[in-house]
Every structure is written in structure tokens, then in C-alpha cells.
C-alpha positions in Angstrom: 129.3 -28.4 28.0 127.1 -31.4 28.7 129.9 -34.7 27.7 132.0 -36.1 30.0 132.6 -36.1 33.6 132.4 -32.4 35.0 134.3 -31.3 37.9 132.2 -29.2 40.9 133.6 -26.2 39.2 133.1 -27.0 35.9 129.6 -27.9 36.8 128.9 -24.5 38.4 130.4 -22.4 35.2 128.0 -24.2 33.2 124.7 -23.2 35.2 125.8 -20.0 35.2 126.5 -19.5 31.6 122.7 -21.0 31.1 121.8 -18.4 33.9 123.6 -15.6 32.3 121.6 -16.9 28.8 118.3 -16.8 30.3 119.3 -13.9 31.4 119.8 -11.8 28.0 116.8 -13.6 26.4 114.7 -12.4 29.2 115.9 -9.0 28.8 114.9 -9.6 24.5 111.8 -10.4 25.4 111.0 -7.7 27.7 112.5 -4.9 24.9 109.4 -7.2 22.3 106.6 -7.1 24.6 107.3 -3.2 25.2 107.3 -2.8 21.6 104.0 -4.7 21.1 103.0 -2.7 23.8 104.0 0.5 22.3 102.0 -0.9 19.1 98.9 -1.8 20.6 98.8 2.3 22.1 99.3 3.4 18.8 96.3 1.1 17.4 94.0 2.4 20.2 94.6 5.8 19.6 94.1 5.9 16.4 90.7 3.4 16.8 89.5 6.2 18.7 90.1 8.7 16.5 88.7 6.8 13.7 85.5 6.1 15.5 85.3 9.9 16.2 85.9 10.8 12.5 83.6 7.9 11.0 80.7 9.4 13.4 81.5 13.0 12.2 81.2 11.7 8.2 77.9 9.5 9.3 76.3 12.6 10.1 77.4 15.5 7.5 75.7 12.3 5.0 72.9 11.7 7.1 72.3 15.8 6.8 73.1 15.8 3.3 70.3 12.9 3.0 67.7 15.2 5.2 68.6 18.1 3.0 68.5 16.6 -0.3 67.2 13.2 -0.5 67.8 11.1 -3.6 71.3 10.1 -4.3 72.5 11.0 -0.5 69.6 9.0 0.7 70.8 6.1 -1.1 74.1 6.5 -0.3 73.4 7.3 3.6 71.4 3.5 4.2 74.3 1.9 2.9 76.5 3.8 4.5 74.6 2.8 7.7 74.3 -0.9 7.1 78.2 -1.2 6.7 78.4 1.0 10.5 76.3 -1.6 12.1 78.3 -4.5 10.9 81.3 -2.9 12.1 80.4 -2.2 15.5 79.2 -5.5 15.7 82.2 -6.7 14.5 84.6 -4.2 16.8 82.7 -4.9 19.7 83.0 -8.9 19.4 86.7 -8.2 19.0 86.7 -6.0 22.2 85.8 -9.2 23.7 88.4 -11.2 22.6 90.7 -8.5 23.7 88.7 -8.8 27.6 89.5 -12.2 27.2 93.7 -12.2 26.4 93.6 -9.8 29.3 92.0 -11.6 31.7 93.3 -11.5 35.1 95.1 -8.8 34.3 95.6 -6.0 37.4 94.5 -1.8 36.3 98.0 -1.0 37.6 99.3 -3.3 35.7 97.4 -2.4 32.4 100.8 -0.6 30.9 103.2 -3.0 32.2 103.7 -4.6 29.2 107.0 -6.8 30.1 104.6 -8.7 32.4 102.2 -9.8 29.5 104.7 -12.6 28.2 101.9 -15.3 29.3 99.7 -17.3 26.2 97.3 -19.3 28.7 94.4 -17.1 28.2 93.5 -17.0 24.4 95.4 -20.9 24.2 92.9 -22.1 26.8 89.8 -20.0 25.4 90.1 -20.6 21.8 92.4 -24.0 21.0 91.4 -27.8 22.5 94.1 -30.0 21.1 94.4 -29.4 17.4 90.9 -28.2 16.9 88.9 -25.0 18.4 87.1 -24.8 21.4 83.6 -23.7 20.6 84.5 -19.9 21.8 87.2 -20.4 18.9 84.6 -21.2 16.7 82.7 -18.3 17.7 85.7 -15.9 16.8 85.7 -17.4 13.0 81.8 -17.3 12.4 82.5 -13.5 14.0 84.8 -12.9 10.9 82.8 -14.7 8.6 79.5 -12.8 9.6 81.8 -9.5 9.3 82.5 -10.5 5.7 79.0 -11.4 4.7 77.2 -8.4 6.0 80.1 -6.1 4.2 79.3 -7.7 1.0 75.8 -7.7 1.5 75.6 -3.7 2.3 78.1 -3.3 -0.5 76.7 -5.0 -3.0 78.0 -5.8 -6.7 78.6 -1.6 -7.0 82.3 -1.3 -8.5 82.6 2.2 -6.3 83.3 -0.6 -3.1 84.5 -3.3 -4.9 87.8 -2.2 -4.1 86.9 -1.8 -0.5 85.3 -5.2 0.0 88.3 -7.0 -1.6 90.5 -5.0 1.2 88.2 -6.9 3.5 88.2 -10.0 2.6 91.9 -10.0 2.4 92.5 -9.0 5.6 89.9 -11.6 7.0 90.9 -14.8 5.2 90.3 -17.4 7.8 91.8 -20.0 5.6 94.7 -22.1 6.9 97.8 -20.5 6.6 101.8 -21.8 5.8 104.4 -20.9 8.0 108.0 -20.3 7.1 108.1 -23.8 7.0 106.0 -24.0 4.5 103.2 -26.4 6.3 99.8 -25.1 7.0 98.4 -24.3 10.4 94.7 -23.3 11.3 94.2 -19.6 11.1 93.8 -19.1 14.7 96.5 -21.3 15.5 98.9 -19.0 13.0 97.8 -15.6 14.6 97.4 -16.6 18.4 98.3 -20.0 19.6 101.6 -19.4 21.9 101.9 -16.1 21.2 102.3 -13.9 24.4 99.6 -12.0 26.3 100.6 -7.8 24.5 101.4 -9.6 20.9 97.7 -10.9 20.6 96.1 -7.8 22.0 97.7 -5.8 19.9 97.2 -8.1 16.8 93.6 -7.7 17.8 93.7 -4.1 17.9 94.9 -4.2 14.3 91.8 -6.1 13.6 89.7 -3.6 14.8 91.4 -0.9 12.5 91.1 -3.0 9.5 87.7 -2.5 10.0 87.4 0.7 11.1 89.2 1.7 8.0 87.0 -0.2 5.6 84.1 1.4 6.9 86.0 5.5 6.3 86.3 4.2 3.3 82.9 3.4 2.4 81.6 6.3 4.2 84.0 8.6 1.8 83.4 6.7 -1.2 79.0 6.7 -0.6 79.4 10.7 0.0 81.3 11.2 -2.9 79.5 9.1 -5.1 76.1 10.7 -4.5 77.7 14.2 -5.5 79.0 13.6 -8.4 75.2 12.1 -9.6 73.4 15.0 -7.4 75.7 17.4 -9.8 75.1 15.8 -13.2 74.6 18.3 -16.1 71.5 15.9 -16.8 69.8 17.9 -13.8 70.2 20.9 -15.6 68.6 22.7 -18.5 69.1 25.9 -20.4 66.6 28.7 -19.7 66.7 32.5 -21.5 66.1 35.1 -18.6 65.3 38.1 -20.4 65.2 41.8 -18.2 61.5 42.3 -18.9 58.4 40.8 -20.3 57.3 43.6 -22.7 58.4 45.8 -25.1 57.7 48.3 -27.3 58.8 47.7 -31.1 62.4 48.8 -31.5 63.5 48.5 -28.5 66.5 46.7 -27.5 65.7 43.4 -25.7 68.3 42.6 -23.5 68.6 39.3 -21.4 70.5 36.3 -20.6 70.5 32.2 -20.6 71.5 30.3 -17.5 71.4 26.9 -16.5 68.9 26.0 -14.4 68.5 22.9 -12.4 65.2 20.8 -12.3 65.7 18.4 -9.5 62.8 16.8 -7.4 64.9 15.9 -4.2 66.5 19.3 -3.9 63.7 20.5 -1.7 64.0 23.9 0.2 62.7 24.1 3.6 60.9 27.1 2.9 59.8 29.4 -0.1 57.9 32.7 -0.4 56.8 34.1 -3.8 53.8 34.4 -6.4 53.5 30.4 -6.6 54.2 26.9 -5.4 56.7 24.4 -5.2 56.5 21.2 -8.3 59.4 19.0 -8.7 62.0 21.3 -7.5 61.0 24.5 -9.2 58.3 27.5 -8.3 55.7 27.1 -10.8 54.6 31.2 -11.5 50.9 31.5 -11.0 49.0 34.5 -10.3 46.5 37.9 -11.6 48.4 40.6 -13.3 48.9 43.6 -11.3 47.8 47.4 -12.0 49.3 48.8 -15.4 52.8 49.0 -15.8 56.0 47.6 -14.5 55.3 44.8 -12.4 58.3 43.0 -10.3 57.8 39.3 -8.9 60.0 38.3 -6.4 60.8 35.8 -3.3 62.6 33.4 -1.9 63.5 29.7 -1.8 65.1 28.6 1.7 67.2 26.0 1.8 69.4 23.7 4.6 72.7 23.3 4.2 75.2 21.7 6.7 72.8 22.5 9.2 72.8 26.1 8.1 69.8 27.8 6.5 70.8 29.4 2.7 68.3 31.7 1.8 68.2 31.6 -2.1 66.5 35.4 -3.4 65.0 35.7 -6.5 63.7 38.7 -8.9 62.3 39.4 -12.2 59.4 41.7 -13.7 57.0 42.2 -16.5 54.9 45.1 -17.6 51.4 46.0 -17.9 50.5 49.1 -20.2 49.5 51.7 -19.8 51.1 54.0 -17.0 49.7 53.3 -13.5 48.3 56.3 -12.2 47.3 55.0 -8.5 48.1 53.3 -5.5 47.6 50.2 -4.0 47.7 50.2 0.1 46.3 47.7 1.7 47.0 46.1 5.5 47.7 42.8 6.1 45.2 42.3 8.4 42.0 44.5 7.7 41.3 47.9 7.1 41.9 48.6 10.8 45.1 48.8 12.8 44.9 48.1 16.5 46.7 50.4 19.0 49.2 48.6 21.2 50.3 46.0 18.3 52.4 46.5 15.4 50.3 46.0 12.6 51.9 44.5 9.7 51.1 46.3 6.3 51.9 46.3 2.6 52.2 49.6 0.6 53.2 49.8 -3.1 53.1 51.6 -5.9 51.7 50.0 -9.3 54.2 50.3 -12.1 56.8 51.9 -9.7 59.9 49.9 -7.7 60.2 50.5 -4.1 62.8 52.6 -4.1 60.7 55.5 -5.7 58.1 54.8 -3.7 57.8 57.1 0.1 54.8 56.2 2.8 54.4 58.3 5.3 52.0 58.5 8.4 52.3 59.1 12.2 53.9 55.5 13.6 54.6 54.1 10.2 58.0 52.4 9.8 59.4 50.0 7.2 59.9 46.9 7.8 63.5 46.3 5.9 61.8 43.8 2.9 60.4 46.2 0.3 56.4 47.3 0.3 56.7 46.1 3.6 56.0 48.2 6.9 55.2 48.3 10.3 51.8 50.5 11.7 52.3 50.8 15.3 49.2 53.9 15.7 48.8 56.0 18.8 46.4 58.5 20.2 43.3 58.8 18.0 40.5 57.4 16.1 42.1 57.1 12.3 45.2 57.2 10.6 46.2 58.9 6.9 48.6 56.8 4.8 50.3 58.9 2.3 52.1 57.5 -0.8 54.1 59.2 -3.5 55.2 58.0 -6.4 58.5 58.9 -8.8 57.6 57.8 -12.7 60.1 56.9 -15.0 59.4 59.9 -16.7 60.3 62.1 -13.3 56.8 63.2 -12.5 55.4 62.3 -9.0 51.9 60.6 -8.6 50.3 60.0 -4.8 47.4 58.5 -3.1 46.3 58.4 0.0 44.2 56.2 2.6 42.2 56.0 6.5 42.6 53.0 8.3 40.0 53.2 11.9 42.0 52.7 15.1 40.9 50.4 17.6 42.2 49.3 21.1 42.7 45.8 21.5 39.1 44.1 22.9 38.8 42.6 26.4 41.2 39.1 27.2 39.1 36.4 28.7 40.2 35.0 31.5 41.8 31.4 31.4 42.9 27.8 33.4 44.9 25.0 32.4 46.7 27.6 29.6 43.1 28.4 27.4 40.0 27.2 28.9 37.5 29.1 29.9 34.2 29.6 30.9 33.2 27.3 33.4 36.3 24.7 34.2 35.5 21.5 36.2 38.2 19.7 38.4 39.4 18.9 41.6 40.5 21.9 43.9 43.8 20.6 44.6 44.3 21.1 41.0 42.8 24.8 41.0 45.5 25.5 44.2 48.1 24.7 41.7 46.3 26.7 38.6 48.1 29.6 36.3 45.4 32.3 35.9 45.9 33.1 32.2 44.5 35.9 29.8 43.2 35.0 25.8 42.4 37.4 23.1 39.4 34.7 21.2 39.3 35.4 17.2 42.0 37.4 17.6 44.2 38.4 14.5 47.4 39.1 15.9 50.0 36.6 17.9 49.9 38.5 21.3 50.8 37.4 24.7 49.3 38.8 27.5 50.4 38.7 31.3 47.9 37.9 34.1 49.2 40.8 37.3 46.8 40.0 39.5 43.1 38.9 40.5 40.4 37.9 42.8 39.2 34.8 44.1 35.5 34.1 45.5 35.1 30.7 47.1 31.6 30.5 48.6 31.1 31.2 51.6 34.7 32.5 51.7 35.0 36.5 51.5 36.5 37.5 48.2 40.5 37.2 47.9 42.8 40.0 46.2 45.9 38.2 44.3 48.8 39.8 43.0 50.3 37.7 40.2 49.0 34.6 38.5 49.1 32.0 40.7 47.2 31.1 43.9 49.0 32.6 47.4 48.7 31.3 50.8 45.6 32.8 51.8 43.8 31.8 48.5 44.9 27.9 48.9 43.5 28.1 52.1 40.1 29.2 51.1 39.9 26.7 48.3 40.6 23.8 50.9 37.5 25.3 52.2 35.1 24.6 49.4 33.1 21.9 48.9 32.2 19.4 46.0 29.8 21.1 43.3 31.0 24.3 44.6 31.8 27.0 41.8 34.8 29.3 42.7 34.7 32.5 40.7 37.9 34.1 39.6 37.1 37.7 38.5 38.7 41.4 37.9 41.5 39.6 36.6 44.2 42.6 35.6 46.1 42.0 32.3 49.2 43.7 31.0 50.7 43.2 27.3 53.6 41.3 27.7 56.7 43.7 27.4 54.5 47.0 27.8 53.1 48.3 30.6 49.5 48.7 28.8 46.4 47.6 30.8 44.0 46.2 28.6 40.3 46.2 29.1 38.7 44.6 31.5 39.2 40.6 31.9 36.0 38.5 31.3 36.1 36.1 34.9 36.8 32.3 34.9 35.0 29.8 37.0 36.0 26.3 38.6 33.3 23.9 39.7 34.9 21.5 42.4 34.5 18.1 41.9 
């Protein structure tokens, strides 16, 4: 189209066949940068999701650690040294997507066919046919990436898979293009390429490595399970269904495997004994002649849920009981207005054949347990009966004294009493409170109302617990070394409409 002499016409063809080119690669270009477009979505999405999932998996492990300790603790530090090189990693990368975007409009953030421009990441990472020092910055960013992996990794052959992934991906060595001849890494991947291609070819960089470090979370989890589960933790142990017997009886029983293990540790456990290396070492006095049951319960925290784990067994004392054991938890005296924990049992004899009955007395759903809540009166008769395993019936019986609940003191600043010292615009503010001191029970007490004497003030009636108007007023009143006396200070159980006994008073000495 170019040799010879051209004619007007011929001239004007030509420049329209090159316009009508231009015009069909333009229109190739635009369908590629949609696609890379379209790509780089896809590679967000799914770096989001993958930072939601990782997260998720960081803390069932960091539970599992809590819970059990040992191999999960292990595997949980690691776990947490390969998420802190990642982010460091992902956010550098974030970065150097900022950068390829630069000057880039928000309404223009999904116009792909518009990102066909390589000036930002050519003038930001390349200086003739070296690196500009932010260029350098980007390699020692992969190279740090790589060190820190292998470093949390380690020579363990559970990752070694996983790190080789790594390195593979991240090989900043130079690299041949389809012409065979070898061009500097950065060069390879960004230099010319337009705006979407290297955003998106950075997005793929960021879920290289967010998939390296599922992996590693997946692979630490699952490697300390199989070693928390290892039959060596475990040891055979004959349960039989009693402790005595009498000669030719049948001894029946079982043998289980039971698991010693010093980092299973329950949050809680209840029984005849205390906690050594992961089992409940048994100590305590045989109980009254005959069949004797011990029983409990290791707590335990799973997935942030709490397992109670019951246990049972028994032994036997000879000969046959032939009385009761009642005692309360307390003392020998339940207290009107409370409920009074108790214990009532039978020796020799399981719960379910034992009855206790007495006015107010209620079980309390755990067996031997019950609830005492007394009411008019000065004593209270337990009864207890008791079926044998012969079928005969035994009882016993016994008085526990009734008492009201003594006289609250009255309290500032949640428990002091006596004489308080302070400023009075702290006393304006106060919460006139009600203790029981050496009390045995947990109870909480409401304050309904109360006086206040401020000398030379006439006395103030309160209702509630906190100062009104009228009692602010006086206070502003008093003057330093003065001693404000709260008194007749009315107190209610909390929940009941009981009235204890009278309040002691509270003072406050201004200062």
C-alpha cells in the first residue's frame, strides 16, 4: 500500500483501511481488558472470602489451643506466625495494586476498557533496564514473604509441600520469554502490560498467598489431632460394678480405655478428689457401713461449648447401715427467708430409695441434694426413710433451729461502713447500700429508703437509695469536719418483699 506514487484516492483508501484496523484492534483490546477485568472480580471475591474462612479456622485452633493445650498449642503459634507474614505480605501487595490504579476515578473503578494504560507500575517500578528503588522494594517484599514462610514452617515434612508451593509461585528469578531470552522478573510480569492485566495479576498474588496460609492452617489443625488422639495417651483399666464381695459371688465388671493426658484439662470438676495430670486422683474416709457410691463430674470446653463429663462407681462397707446421715450445708441452722442448701443421705442406700420430708423441703434435682426454704416457727423436723435391699425400711430423724436473717449494716461506696470520710459532693452522688457482715449465704439486699441528718439541718426522709433534691441541698449545707448521719435505713431482700431487721446507720465525715 506504501510503494509507488499514490493517487488522492488511493491515498485516502489507504488511511482508512489503517483507520478501519485500528479500529478492530481497539475493539480486541477492549473485549481483553474486560476479561482481565472480569478476572480480577473473581480474585477479589474470593480473597475475601478466603480471609473470612482463614479467620474462622484461626480461631476454632486458637480455642482448640485454650481447651486443650499441648499439641493445638503448638500447632496454633505456628499457625499464627505464617498469618502475620501473610498480611504483611497482602497488605504490601494492596499497595502495589493503589499504585497501578493511581489516578484512577471511583466511577470509573469498573470501567475496565479504560485501564489499557502501563505508565503507572512502568514509571514506579522500572528506570531503564534496572528497578527503581520502589521496584526493589516489591522483590525484597517477596523475598521477606518467602523467608518468614520457611522460617514459621520449619524443616516439618507436614508443610514441606506447602512451602515448595510458595516458593514456586514467588521465584523472582529472571525469566525466558517465548523467545527464549531472559528478562528481569518484574519486567516479565508488569513492564508494558496494561493498567486491569497487572491488577489482576496482583490479585492472583495475593491468593497465592492466602491459599498457602488455608493450607497451613488445615494441615497445623489436623496434625495436632491425630497426636492429641494417639493410642499412646491411652491405657487399659478394669472397671468392675463394686468393690466388695462376698465369696461366691459373681464379680462382674468391665475394661475400658482410659486416657491419661496432662493438657486435656477440664474447666471444672466436682467429686471425692483432685485433679493430677489429667485424671481425678480418689482420695477420701470411707463412709458409714454398706454400699457406698462416689460420683461427680469433670467439666470440660469444647468449641466454645461447656461438655459436662458425669461419672459413677461404688464400693461397700459391711455390715448393713442402720442410720442416717443429714447434715446442712451450712450449719445446724437454716435461716428463714433464704433457701438453705442441704445434703441428706442414707448410708448404704442409693437415692432413689431414700424419701426426706419436712415442711419447705424440696430436692434440689442432683441426688442427696435439697433445698430448706423454713417458714413460721422456731425448729424444723427432717425425716428420712430408708428402703434396704432386703425390703425393710430404716428412718431417722433431725431438728435444725430457725433463725431470721440478722440486721444489714448500712453501707457507701458499695461496702463501707462505719464512719466514711470524703468530700460531700461525692456523698450527693452516694448509693445507700445494705451488707449482711460474716454472713454465710450470697444475698442481696435492696436499700427502699432512709434518713439523712446533716447538722444543723433537720433530719431528711428518703425514699430509695440515692440522695433527692432536698437531701443534696442540705449536704451543700454542711461544713468541713462535719459528720452526716444516715440512719433508719429500710431494707428489703432483693426479689421478696421481706423487711429485714433494722439497718445499723452509716456516717460521712466531710472533708
Amino acid at each position: 500500500m506504501a510503494g509507488g506514487k499514490l493517487t488522492p484516492r488511493q491515498k485516502m483508501i489507504n488511511l482508512m483501511y489503517l483507520v478501519f484496523i485500528a479500529m478492530l484492534a481497539m475493539n480486541m483490546s477492549k473485549e481483553v481488558l474486560s476479561a482481565f477485568g472480569l478476572m480480577n472480580e473473581k480474585f477479589e471475591t474470593a480473597n475475601k472470602s478466603a480471609t473470612e474462612t482463614n479467620q474462622g479456622m484461626m480461631q476454632a485452633l486458637d480455642a482448640k489451643a485454650s481447651e486443650a493445650g499441648g499439641e493445638f498449642a503448638g500447632a496454633a503459634a505456628t499457625a499464627h506466625k505464617v498469618e502475620a507474614a501473610t498480611k504483611k505480605f497482602y497488605d504490601f501487595m494492596g499497595g502495589l495494586k493503589a499504585d497501578a490504579s493511581k489516578g484512577t476515578k471511583p466511577e470509573e473503578a469498573t470501567n475496565y476498557e479504560t485501564m489499557d494504560k502501563a505508565d503507572n507500575l512502568d514509571n514506579s517500578l522500572f528506570v531503564g533496564e534496572g528497578y527503581t528503588p520502589r521496584g526493589n522494594a516489591v522483590i525484597a517484599a517477596i523475598e521477606t514473604y518467602k523467608t518468614e514462610m520457611k522460617a514459621a514452617l520449619g524443616t516439618e515434612k507436614k508443610y514441606s509441600a506447602i512451602l515448595n508451593q510458595v516458593n514456586a509461585a514467588f521465584n523472582t528469578a529472571d525469566v525466558a520469554n517465548k523467545e527464549g531470552i531472559k528478562i528481569k522478573f518484574l519486567d516479565y510480569h508488569f513492564k508494558g502490560f496494561p493498567q486491569i492485566a497487572s491488577v489482576a495479576k496482583i490479585s492472583a498474588w495475593q491468593n497465592d498467598a492466602k491459599k498457602a496460609e488455608s493450607d497451613v492452617i488445615s494441615a497445623a489443625l489436623g496434625k495436632a489431632a491425630v497426636q492429641a488422639a494417639s493410642y499412646s495417651n491411652y491405657q487399659a483399666i478394669v472397671v468392675l460394678e463394686k468393690n466388695a464381695y462376698f465369696q461366691g459371688e459373681n464379680v462382674k465388671g468391665k475394661v475400658v480405655l482410659g486416657r491419661y493426658d496432662e493438657n486435656t484439662k477440664p474447666t471444672s470438676f466436682k467429686g471425692p478428689g483432685k485433679l493430677e495430670n489429667g485424671q481425678a486422683v480418689i482420695s477420701l474416709t470411707a463412709g458409714g457401713v454398706g454400699e457406698q457410691s462416689i460420683n461427680g463430674e469433670f467439666t470440660f470446653l469444647e468449641d466454645g461449648k461447656t461438655i459436662p463429663l458425669k461419672f459413677a462407681g461404688n464400693y461397700v462397707v459391711v455390715p448393713r447401715p442402720n442410720s442416717a446421715t443429714i447434715s446442712a450445708d451450712k450449719m445446724n441452722v437454716v435461716y428463714r427467708g433464704v433457701v438453705n442448701p442441704m445434703t441428706i443421705s442414707f448410708a448404704g442406700v442409693s437415692d432413689n430409695n431414700v424419701t426426706a420430708s419436712a415442711p419447705g423441703l424440696t430436692k434440689s434435682g442432683k441426688a442427696g441434694t435439697y433445698n430448706m426454704s423454713p417458714g413460721a416457727g422456731r425448729e424444723v423436723v427432717i425425716n428420712v426413710s430408708a428402703k434396704m435391699s432386703d425390703g425393710k425400711m430404716a428412718s431417722d430423724k433431725k431438728v435444725f433451729r430457725i433463725k431470721n436473717i440478722p440486721g444489714p449494716t448500712g453501707a457507701l461506696r458499695g461496702k463501707e461502713t462505719g464512719t466514711v470520710k470524703g468530700p460531700k459532693s461525692n456523698l450527693e452522688v452516694q448509693t445507700v447500700n445494705a451488707v449482711l457482715e460474716d454472713f454465710d449465704f450470697d444475698v442481696k439486699l435492696n436499700v427502699v429508703g432512709f434518713n439523712i441528718k446533716v447538722p444543723g439541718q433537720p433530719t431528711i426522709v428518703v425514699s430509695g437509695n440515692k440522695m433527692d433534691a432536698r437531701a443534696k441541698s442540705a449536704i451543700q449545707k454542711a461544713g468541713k469536719g462535719d459528720v452526716v448521719v444516715i440512719s433508719e435505713i429500710k431494707t428489703k431482700l432483693e426479689g421478696s418483699a421481706i423487711m429485714l431487721p433494722k439497718t445499723a446507720p452509716v456516717a460521712y465525715e466531710i472533708q
